[in-house]
N, C-alpha and C positions, 0 to 999 in steps of 0.2 A: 698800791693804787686802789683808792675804793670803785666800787661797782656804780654805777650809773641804774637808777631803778626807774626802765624803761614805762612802765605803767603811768607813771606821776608826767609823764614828758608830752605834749600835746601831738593829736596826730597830725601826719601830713593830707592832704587831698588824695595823693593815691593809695597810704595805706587804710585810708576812710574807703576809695571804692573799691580797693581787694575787698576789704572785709566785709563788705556789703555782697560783689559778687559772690564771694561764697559760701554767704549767708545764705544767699537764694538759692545756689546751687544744693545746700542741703536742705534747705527747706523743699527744695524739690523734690530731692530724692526721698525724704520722710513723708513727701505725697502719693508718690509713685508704689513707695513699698505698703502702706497704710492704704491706698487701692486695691493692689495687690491681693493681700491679706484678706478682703472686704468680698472681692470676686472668689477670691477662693474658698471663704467661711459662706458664700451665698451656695457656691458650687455644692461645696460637700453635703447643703442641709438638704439642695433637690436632691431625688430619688434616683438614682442610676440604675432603670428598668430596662432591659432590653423586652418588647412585645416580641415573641415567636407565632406564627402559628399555631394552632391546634393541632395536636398529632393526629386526632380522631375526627374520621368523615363519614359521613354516608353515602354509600355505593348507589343503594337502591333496593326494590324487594326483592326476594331471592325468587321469587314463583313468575316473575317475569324477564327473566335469567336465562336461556335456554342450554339446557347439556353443551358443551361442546364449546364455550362461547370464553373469549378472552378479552376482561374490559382492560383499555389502555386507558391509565391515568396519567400524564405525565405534569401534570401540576402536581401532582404529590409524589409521582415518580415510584408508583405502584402496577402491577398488574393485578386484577380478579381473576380467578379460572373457576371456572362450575366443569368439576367433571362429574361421570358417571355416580361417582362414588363421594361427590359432596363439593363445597367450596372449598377453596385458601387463596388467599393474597402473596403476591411477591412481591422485596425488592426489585425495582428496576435499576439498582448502583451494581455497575458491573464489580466484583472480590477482586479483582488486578488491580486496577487502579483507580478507579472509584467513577467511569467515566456513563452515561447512559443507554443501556440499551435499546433495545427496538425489536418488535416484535416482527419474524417474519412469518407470512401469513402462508406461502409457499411450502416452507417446508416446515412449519407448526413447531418453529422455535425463537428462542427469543438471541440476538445476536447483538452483543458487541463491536461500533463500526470503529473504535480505536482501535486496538489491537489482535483481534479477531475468534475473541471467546465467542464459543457458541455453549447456549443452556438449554434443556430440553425444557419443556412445558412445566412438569414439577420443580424447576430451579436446580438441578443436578448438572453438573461441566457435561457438556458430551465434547465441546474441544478447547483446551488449552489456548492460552496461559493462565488464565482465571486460574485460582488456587484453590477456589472453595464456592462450593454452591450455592445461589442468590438466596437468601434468610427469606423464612418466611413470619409474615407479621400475623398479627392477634387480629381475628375475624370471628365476630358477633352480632347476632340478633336483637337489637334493639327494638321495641314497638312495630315490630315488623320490618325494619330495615337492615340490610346486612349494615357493618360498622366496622372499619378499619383503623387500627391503633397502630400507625408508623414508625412510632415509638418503639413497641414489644413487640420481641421478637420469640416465636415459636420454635417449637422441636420440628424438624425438616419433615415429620410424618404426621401432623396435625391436619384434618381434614374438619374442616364444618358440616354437619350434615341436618339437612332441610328437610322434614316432610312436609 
């Protein structure tokens, strides 16, 4: 029995609108993905910048700083201390678990109200659970302004000193 050579054979009405539907149906899809394609080559050529902050501020002069005086930052989530024996900055991210402290002005410490680390003034634990004492950050004289670097962190004994 020979073959019947369906191509030569005219079509009907509804294999003329299948093939119309799914004509469109991939012309569709070859728009869809060719959009696609288009947003995503638009994507990759912008620049995927995250803007941070500045890790570096200015405090203020250090001659109008008085001994004894602890500046709250908490937009940067820093303390100043001028002691006797000079300036240093501290984190204010409690070493437990990363939560903010707060300076108490009572008993001249700075306290953790998560979990109930307390730091003395120099950022050394005086009580637990904190694991390690608050980092001290890089503190400089700019044009006469002290200058805190959030970023860099100091050796726990590093004092600034102003005459």
């Amino acid at each position: 029995m020979p073959l019947d050579d369906d191509l030569r054979l005219p079509l009907t009405e509804e294999e003329l609108s299948r093939r119309r539907f799914l004509g469109t149906v991939g012309s569709c899809a070859l728009a869809v993905a060719g959009a696609g394609t288009m947003v995503s080559a638009f994507l990759y050529l912008e620049p995927a910048v995250l803007f941070e902050e500045d890790t570096r501020f200015g405090v203020g002069r250090p001659e109008e700083i008085p001994v004894g005086t602890v500046l709250v930052l908490p937009k940067q989530k820093v303390y100043v201390v001028r002691s006797a024996e000079g300036f240093y900055a501290l984190s204010s991210t409690c070493t437990h678990l990363g939560c903010m402290t707060t300076y108490d002005r009572d008993h001249h410490e700075l306290a953790c109200p998560c979990h109930g680390s307390r730091f003395h003034l120099d950022g050394s634990v005086a009580q637990g659970p904190a694991p390690h004492p608050l980092p001290r950050l890089q503190l400089t004289v700019e044009r006469g302004v002290l200058v805190v670097d959030s970023g860099r962190h100091v050796a726990g004994d590093v004092l600034l000193k102003v005459t």
